[in-house]
N, C-alpha and C positions, 0 to 999 in steps of 0.2 A: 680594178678601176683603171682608168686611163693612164694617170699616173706613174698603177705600180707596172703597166704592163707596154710601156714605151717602146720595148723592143716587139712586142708582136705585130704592132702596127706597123713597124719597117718590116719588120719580115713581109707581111702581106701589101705592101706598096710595092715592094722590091721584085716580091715572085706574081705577083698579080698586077701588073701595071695595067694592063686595059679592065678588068672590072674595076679596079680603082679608080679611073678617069668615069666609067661608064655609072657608080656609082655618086661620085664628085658632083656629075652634069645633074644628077637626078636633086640632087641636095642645092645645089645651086638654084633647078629653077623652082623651087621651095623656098630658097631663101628668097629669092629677090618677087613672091609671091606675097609672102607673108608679110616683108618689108612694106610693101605696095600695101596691102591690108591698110595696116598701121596707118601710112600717111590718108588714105582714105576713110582713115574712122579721129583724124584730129591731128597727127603729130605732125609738130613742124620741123622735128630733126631729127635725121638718123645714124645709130653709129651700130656698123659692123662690126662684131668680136669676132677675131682668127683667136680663140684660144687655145687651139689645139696648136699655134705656132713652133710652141717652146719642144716640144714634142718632139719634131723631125728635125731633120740636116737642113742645113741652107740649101742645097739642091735639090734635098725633097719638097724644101719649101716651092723654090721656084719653077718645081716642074707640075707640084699636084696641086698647090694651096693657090699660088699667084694667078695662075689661068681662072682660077672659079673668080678672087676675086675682083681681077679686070675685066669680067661679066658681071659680076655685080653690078657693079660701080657704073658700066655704062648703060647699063638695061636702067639702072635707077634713074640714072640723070638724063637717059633718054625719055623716061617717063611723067620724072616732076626736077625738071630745071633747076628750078627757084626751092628747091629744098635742098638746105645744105647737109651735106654725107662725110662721118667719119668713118675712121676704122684704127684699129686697135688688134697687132698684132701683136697678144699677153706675152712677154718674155721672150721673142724674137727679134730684138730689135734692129738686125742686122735688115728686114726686112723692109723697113720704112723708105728706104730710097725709090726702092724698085714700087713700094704702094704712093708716094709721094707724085708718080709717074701716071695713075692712073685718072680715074674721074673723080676721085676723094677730095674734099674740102681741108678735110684739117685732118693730121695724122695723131694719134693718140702717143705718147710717149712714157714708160712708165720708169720707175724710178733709177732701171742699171743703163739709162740712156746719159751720158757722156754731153752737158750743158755747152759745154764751149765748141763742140762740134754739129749739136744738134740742125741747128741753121742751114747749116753747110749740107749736112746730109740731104735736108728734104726743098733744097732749096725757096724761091721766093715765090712759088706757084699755090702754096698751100700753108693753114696756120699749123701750128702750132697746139696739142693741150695736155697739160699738165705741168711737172711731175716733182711737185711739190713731198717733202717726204712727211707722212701722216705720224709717224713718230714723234715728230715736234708737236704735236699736239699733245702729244698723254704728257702727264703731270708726274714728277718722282716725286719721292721724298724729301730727296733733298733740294729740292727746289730750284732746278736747273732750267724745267721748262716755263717761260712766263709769258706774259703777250709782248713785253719787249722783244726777246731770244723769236718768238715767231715772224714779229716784224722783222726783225734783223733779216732773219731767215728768208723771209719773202721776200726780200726787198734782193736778196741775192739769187734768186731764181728772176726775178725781175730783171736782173743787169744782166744776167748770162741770155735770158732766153730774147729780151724786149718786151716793152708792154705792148707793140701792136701783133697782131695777128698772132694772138693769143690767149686762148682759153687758160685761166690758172685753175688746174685742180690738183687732183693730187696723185704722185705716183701708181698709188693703189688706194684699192677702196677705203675704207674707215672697217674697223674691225669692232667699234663697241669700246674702246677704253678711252677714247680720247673724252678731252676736257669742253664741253661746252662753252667754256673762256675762251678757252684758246681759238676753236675753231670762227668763233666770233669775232675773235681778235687777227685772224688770218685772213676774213672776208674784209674787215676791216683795213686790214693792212694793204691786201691786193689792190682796192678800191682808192685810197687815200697817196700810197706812193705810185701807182701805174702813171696817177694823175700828174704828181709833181714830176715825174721822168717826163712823159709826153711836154707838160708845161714849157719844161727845160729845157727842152730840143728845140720848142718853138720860139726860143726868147731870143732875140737879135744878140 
């Protein structure tokens, strides 16, 4: 798997760099085909996964991964404007600045992203989504997690991140243990203090 074999993928970047580009370009204009598909059969938003990010070096990022996806990004939004475009590079998060840069809407952020610098990073040109940690949703034994501990909890991804331009989800997907309370209680909580922040801001 991809995974267990991280190193042969650099090896073959490293010693193959023009079929690696020569394959990239081919996959590239596959993706932003298929993409295209999609918004032509209904969808009104789309998000890019780089998840082969976490994979390679920062510099492999930005010599082989970056280029395809500042083609994307433009070829999309040169296509359907008014359709907003994420993207989500899984577990590279050094990457966001430089995708933050390109034609992308909102930058996905997942859970080893650094709140109090997140801002800073992708500056005020693009939202923000996530990265809530899914953890707070499962339930122990001892009864640590409750929908209070998750408001709590949201309400402090709320102050780090802002409630505007910002999508709240969550670091990483749901894995199947989490608490259907809870997770109700987190839509709830996102919903109910985003409001009283914003409110706040507004009040003389």
């Amino acid at each position: 798997s991809s995974r267990k074999n991280t190193d042969i993928g650099m090896k073959w970047l490293n010693e193959h760099p023009e079929e690696s580009k020569t394959l990239l370009e081919i996959l590239t204009k596959l993706v932003i085909e298929y993409m295209s598909a999609q918004v032509e059969n209904g969808a009104h938003m789309l998000q890019v996964f780089e998840a082969m990010g976490m994979m390679i070096d920062e510099d492999n990022f930005d010599r082989f991964a970056l280029p395809c996806l500042r083609e994307i990004s433009r070829e999309l939004k040169t296509r359907f404007p008014n359709v907003p475009l994420m993207v989500f590079s899984r577990g590279a998060s050094f990457a966001n600045s430089g995708l933050s840069k390109l034609e992308f809407d909102v930058v996905t952020i997942d859970g080893s992203v650094d709140r109090s610098t997140a801002r800073a990073v992708v500056g005020d040109n693009v939202a923000l989504q996530g990265n809530y940690d899914p953890r707070e949703l499962i339930e122990d034994e001892e009864g640590t997690k409750t929908p209070e501990t998750v408001r709590q909890t949201a309400r402090e991804m709320l102050d780090a991140l802002g409630p505007q331009k910002l999508i709240a989800n969550l670091g990483e997907g749901l894995g199947g243990k989490e608490s259907p309370r809870l997770v109700k209680a987190f839509v709830d909580a996102i919903h109910e203090e985003s409001a009283a922040i914003i409110q706040a801001g507004e009040s003389p």
